[in-house]
N, C-alpha and C positions, 0 to 999 in steps of 0.2 A: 504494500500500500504506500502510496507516496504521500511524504510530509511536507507540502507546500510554504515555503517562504517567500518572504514580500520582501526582497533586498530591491533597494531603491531603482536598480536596473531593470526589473522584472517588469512584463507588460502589465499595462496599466488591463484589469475584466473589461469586455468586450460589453456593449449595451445588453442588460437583459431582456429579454421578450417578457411579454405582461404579466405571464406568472413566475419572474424570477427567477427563469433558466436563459441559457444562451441559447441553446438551441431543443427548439420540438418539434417533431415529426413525429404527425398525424396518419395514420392509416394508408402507410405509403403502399403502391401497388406499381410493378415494371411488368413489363411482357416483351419477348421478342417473337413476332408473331405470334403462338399458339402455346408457346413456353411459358409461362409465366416464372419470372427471376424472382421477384421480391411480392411479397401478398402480406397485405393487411400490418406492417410494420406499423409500431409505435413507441415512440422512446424519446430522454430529455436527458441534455445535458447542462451541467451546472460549469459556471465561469470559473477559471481555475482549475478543472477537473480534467482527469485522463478516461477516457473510456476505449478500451481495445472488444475487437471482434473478430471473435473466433468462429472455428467452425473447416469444414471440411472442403476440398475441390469444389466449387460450382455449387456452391451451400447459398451462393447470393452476395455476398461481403464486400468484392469489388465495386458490385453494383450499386449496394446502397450508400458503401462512401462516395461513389462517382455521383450521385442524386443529390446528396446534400450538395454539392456545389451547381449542379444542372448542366454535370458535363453529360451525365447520361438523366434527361428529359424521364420522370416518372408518368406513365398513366393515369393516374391519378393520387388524391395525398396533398398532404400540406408539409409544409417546409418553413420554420421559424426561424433567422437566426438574426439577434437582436431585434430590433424596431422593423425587421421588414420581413415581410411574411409572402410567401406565394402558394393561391391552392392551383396545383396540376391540375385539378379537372377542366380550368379553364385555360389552359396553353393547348392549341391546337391546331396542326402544320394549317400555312397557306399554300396560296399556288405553288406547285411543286416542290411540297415540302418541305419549303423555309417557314418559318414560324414571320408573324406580322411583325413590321417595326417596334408596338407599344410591345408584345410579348419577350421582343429580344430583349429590350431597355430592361424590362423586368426582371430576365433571371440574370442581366451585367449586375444589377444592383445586389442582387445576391451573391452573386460570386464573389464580390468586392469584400466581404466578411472575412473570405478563407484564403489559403494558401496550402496547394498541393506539392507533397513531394511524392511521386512516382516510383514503380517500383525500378524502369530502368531510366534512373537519372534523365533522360531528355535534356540533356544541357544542347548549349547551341557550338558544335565544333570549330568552328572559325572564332568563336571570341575566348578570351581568357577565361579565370576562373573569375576574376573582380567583372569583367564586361558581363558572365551570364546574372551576375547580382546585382549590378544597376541598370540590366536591363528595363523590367518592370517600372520600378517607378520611373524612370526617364519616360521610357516612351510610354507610360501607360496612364500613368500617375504625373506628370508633369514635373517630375521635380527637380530641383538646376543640377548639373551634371556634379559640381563641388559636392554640395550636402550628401547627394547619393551614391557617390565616392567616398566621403569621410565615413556614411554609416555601412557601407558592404565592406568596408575595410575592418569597421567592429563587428562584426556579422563572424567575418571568417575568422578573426582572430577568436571569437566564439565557439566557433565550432573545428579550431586547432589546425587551422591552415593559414594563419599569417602569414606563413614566408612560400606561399603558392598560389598566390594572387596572381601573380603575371603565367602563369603556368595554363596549357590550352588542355582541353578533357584528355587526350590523346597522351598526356605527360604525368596523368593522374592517375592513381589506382582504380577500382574499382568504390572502395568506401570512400577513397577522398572525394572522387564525383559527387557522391551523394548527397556527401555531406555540404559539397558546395549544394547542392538542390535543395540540404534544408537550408542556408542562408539565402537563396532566392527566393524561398517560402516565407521567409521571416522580414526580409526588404520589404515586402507589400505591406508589412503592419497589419497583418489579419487576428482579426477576431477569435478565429479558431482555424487552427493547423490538420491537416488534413493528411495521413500517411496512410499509403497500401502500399502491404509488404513490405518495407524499405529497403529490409535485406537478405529476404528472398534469392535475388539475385548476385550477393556477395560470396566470396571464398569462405568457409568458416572462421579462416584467423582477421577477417575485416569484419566481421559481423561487430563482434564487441565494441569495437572505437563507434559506429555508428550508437549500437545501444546508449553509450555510454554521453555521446549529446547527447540522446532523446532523454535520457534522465536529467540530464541538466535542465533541457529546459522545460520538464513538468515540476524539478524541483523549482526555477523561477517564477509557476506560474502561468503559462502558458496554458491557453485550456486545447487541446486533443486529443482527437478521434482517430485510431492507429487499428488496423485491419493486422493481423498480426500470429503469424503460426510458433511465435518467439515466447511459449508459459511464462519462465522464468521472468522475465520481462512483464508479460503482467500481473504473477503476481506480484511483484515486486515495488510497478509503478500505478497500474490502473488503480480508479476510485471506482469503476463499475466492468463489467463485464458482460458482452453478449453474447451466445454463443447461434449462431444463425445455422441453420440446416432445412433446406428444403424451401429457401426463401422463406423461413418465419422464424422469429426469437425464440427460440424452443427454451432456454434459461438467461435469465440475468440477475445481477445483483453483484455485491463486493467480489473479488476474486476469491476469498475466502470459503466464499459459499460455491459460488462457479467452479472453480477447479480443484481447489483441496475438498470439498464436500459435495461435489455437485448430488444434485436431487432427480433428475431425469434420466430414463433409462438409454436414450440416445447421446445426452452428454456424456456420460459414465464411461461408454463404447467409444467413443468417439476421443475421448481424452486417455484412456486405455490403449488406444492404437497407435495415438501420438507419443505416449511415453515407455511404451513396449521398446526391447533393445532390439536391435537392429543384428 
């Protein structure tokens, strides 16, 4: 369980939405065509807070963290995060499948809450490790090139690559890309952080240096949502746990309860397989 401190560096909580969470989602529902990914979800998170979600291959997890930001368009479902709220049953494609001007404005305004880091880095190859960090606010965010410079420069010194700023992805490890991805997630100044898999796709001896930010910054405060096949890690760091299978929350609650105790016959099996030796 992670012990949050408020050291004067640490982001300032995100706006809560009207019942005093950062973020709720209402009865979210995905489908790709006849599939359906995610059915009837509902779940809240609190500012400050870590919540990870587990769960199995194709259980739904990518999809519902891609939702909260509306990189993947739910069916229907509500989406809170702070002061702006969107329900999906009224997003729906126009001519040829682009969504209407007022619909796109709507889910940029959400988006602008979070900041993703992906499971394979997407850095941009031609620019340094400093240029894929001020990219976003520069050109996104408008912000003068100096200030956006001075903070991606405390950004990496954050997440232990000071002296690899001028270094291109190609000259990076595998964890140091990432972790340049989480200081491009953290440049936007979002609300809530947003990780699938992080390191999924790492060596096993880079896995730790990444974990070992992401504890940082739940210990500063930071409130995220982490998709995540890494236990240790959460029980270590999450405040809540979901465990999804079959596109539905089948359990949640502290990690305590979730994984050292789980209560569900499908958790049980499912955390059994995961921790079974190889």
């Amino acid at each position: 369980m992670s012990t949050h401190s408020s050291p004067e560096s640490s982001p300032a909580p995100g706006p809560a939405a009207p019942g005093g969470h950062l973020v709720e989602v209402e009865h979210l529902r995905k489908s790709f065509g006849e599939h359906v990914v995610i059915e009837d979800v509902s779940f809240t998170v609190d500012p400050g807070t870590v919540t990870c979600i587990i769960g199995p291959s194709g259980s739904g997890k990518t999809t519902l963290l891609r939702a909260l930001n509306a990189l993947e368009v739910p069916d229907s479902g509500v989406v809170r995060i702070g002061a702006t709220t969107v329900d999906f049953a009224g997003i729906n494609p126009g001519t040829g499948g682009r969504l209407p001007r007022a619909q796109r404005t709507e889910l940029m305004t959400l988006r602008r809450h979070s900041g993703m880091v992906f499971q394979a880095h997407h850095l941009f190859p031609h620019k340094t490790a400093l240029q894929n960090v001020i990219e976003g606010p520069v050109v996104v965010q408008h912000e003068p090139l100096a200030e956006a410079t001075e903070r991606a420069r405390v950004l990496l010194d954050k997440v232990g690559l000071a002296d690899h700023a001028d270094k291109f992805p190609f000259q990076l490890s595998g964890g140091q890309q990432q972790r340049v991805g989480i200081a491009r997630a953290l440049a936007m100044r979002p609300d809530l952080v947003l990780f699938d898999e992080p390191t999924s796709a790492l060596d096993p001896e880079l896995v730790g240096d990444v974990l070992g930010v992401m504890k940082s910054l739940a210990a500063e405060g930071w409130t995220m949502v982490v998709v995540t096949h890494e236990l240790r890690f959460a029980q270590q760091v999450a405040d809540q746990v979901l465990f999804i299978d079959g596109g539905v929350i089948v359990e949640q609650g502290p990690p305590q309860d979730v994984i050292a105790n789980p209560q569900h016959p499908r958790t049980k099996t499912f955390l059994t397989r995961l921790l079974e030796p190889i």
